[in-house]
N, C-alpha and C positions, 0 to 999 in steps of 0.2 A: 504494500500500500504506500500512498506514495503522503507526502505530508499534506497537504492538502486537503484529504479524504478524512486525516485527524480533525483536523480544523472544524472542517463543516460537519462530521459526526457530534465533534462537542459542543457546536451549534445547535444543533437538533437536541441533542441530551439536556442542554442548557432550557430551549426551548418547551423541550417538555416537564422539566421540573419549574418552568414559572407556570404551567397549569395551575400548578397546588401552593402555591405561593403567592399570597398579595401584592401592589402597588409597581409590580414591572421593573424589577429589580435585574433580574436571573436575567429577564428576557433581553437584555441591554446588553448583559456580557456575550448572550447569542449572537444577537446583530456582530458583536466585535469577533466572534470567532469566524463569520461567513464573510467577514470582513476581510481577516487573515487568511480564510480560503482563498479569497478571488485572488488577492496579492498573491498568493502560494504558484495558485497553478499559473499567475503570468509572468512567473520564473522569478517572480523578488526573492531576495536574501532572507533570512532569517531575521535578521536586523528589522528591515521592513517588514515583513508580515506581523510581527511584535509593533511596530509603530502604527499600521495598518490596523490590528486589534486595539490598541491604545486612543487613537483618534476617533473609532467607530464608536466605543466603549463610550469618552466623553462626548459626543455629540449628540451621543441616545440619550446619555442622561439631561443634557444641556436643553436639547430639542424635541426631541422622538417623544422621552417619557412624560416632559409635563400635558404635552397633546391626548397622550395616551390614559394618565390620570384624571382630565378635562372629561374625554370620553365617557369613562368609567363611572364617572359621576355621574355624568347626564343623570335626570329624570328627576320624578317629583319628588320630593324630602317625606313630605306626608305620607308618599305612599311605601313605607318599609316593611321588611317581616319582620314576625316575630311580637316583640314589646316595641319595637322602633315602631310599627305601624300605629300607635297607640297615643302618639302626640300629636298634640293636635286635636283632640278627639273631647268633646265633652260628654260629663257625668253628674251625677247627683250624690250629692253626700246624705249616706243610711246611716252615718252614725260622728256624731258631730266632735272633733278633738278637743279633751279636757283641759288643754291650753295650746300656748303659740306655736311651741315645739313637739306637742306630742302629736301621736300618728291618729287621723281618723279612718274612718270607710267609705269609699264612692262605689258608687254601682255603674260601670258603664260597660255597656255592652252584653248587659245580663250576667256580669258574672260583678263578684264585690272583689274591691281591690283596699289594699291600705295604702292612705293617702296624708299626705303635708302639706301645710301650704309654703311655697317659692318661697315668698315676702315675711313670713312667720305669720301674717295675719292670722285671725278668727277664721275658722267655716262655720259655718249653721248649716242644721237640719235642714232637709231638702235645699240647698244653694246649688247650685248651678256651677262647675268648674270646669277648667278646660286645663288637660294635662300639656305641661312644660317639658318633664323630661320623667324616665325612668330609672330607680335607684335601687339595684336590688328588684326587689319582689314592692317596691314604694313607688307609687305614683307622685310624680312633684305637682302639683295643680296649683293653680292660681285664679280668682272668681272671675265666672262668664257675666258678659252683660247679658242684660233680659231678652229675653225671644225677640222683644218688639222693635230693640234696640240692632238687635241684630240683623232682621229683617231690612228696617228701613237705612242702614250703614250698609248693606249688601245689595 
């Protein structure tokens, strides 16, 4: 085999282990090794196919990967799996916190969650929240404005 075929073998190896890896990391040192390929087989030095990989390598990260991370992003925030899908979302509190910092209960979505408020505020009984973020198995909520409010602002 000739060097070459290393190159862009561990191109491909590269590429297949950023499947299972986030944020396009792997996949950058790929680009640099098909990089070193091309140089290889157009008779470069070892020298240069090493600088060929090194150039490729910084220009994926420089260039290639912030486009690639842009990508990846796309789409809506609201719409996540899992508990990410869950902000954004409002609820009703079944069981109101016995002060600023302790945990109460929202019902949203049919199922009861425990809940804090963001700002340390009060909830009350049946208030209206709209979850901020999730902490744990704790919902962060913060109070929704009234149906009517929200109607006529929408």
């Amino acid at each position: 085999m000739e060097i070459w075929h290393y190159w862009i073998i561990c191109g491909i190896l590269l590429w297949i282990w950023e499947i299972f890896t986030p944020g396009f990391v792997v996949g950058v040192f790929g680009l640099g090794c098909f990089a070193g390929g091309l140089a290889s087989l157009l008779g470069a030095s070892l020298n240069w196919q090493i600088a060929a990989f090194a150039l490729m390598s910084l220009l994926g990260f420089v260039l290639i990967r912030p486009f690639f991370l842009k990508y990846m992003d796309r789409g809506d925030k609201s719409a996540g799996i899992g508990v990410r899908a869950l902000i954004g979302k409002q609820g009703v509190v079944v069981k109101a916190p016995e002060g600023p910092d302790e945990v109460g209960r929202v019902k949203l979505g049919g199922e009861v969650w425990r809940a804090q408020a963001v700002d340390g505020s009060e909830l009350s009984l049946d208030q209206r929240v709209t979850v901020m973020s999730v902490e744990g198995v704790t919902l962060r909520v913060t109070s929704s404005p009234p149906k009517e409010t929200q109607k006529n602002a929408g």
